[in-house]
N, C-alpha and C positions, 0 to 999 in steps of 0.2 A: 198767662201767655208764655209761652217758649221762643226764645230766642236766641240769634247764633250768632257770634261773631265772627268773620271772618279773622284770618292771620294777620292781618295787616290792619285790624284797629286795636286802639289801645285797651288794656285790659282794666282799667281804670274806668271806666266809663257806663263800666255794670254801676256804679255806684247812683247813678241816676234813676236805676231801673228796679227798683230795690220792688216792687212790689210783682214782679215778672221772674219766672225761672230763666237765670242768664248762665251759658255757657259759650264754650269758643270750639272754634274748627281743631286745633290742635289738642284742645282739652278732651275732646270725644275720638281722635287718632285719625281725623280726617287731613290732617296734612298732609300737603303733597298732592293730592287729588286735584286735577283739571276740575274747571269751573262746570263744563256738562254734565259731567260724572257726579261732582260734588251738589249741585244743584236739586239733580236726580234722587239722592241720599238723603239729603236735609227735608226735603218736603214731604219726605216720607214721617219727621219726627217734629218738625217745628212752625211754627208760624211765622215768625219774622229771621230773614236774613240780612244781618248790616253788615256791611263792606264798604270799604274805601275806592273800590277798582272803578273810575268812572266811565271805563268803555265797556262794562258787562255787556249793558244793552245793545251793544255792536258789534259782540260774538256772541251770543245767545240769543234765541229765542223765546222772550222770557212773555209771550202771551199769552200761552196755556198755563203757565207753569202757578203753581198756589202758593207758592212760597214767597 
């Protein structure tokens, strides 16, 4: 499974996931990029998105979305 950290989780935390390909938003040059924009991007490449941002859900419409 592929998986993406956003910027604001700890980079530490791959360590849990050791049987998964883990990378980060800033590791693949997606920093900086708005959450719709970036959203749009990643689903194109990964399966799981983990983030810390608890209101995604309340700017995004995230029910189509496969990511």
């Amino acid at each position: 499974m592929k998986i993406i950290f956003d910027e604001n989780v700890p980079w530490l935390l791959r360590q849990f996931l050791t049987n998964h390909e883990v990378t980060s938003v800033p590791r693949e040059g997606y920093g900086g990029i708005e959450n719709g924009e970036l959203l749009a991007k990643l689903e194109e490449y990964f399966d799981i998105f983990i983030l810390a941002d608890k209101n995604l859900r309340y700017q995004q419409n995230l029910r189509e979305r496969t990511i």
